[in-house]
C-alpha positions in Angstrom: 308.5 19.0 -46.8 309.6 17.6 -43.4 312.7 19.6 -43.4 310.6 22.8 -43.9 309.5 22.3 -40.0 310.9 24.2 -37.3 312.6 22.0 -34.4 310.1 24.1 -32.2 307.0 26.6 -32.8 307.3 29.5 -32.4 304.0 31.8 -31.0 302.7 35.2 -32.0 300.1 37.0 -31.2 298.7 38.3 -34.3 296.1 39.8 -32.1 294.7 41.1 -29.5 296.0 38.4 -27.1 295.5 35.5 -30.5 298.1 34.2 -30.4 298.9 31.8 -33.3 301.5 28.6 -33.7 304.0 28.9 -36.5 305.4 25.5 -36.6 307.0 26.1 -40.5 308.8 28.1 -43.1 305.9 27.6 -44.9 303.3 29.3 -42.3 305.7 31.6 -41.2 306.3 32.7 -44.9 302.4 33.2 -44.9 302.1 35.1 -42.0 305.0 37.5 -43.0 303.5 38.0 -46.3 300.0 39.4 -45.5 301.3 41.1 -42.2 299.9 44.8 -42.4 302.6 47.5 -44.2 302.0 50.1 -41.3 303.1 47.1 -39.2 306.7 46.1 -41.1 309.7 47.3 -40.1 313.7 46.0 -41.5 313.1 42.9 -38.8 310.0 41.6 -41.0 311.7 42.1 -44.3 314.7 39.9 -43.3 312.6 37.7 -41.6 310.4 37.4 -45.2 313.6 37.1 -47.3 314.9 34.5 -44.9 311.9 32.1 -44.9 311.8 32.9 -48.6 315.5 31.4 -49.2 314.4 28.6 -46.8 311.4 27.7 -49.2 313.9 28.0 -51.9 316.3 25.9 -50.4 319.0 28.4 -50.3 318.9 28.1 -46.5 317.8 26.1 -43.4 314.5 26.4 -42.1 315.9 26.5 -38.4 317.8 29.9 -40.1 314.6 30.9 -41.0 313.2 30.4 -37.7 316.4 32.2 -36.0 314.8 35.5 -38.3 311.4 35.0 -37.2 311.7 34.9 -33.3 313.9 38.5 -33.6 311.1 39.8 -35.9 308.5 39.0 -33.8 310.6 40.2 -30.4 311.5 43.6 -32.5 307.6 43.9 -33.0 306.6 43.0 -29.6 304.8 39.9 -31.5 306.6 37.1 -29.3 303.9 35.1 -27.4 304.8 32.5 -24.2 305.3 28.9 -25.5 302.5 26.0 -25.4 302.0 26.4 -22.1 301.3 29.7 -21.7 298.9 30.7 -24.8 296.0 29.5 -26.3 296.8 28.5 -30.1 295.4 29.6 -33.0 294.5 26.3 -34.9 297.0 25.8 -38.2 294.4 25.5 -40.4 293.7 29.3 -39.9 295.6 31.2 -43.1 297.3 34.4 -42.6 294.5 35.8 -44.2 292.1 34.7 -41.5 295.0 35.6 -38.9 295.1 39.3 -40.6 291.3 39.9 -40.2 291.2 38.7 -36.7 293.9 41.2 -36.2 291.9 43.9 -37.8 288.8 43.3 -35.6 288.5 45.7 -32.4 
């Protein structure tokens, strides 16, 4: 599953200011899945398909990646890097990451 990790994170606040670490296909496919309708837009559905072919090993997960950081830039979703955000532990599903979102 190795080659399902991204070369580097990538951040998103899925919050107000949480920001969360997306470090796979696998996470990022998560996250994608359960992000809000009213929120998708043409960016998130090529982002989903992408990390979907990269699960399925129809593409790399770097490719996958590529989709997720214009996604997240299209929605205004793109955090700082390491340095600059507190992360959202890994452990956290996009479930959890959906509610936090949710909460005023």
């Amino acid at each position: 599953m190795n080659a399902l990790r991204f070369d580097e994170p990538v951040y998103l606040t899925v919050g107000i200011g949480v920001p969360a670490e997306i470090a796979s296909v696998e996470r990022a496919y998560a996250l994608l899945n359960d992000w809000p309708v009213w929120r998708r837009n043409s960016a998130h559905a090529v982002a989903l398909n992408a990390c979907k072919a990269a699960l399925a090993g129809e593409i790399d997960a770097e490719t996958g990646r590529t989709t997720l950081v214009a996604f997240a830039k299209r929605s205004n979703a793109l955090a700082g890097d390491a340095e600059d955000v507190a992360i959202v532990p890994s452990s956290i599903s996009g479930s959890a990451i959906r509610l936090m979102e949710l909460r005023p």
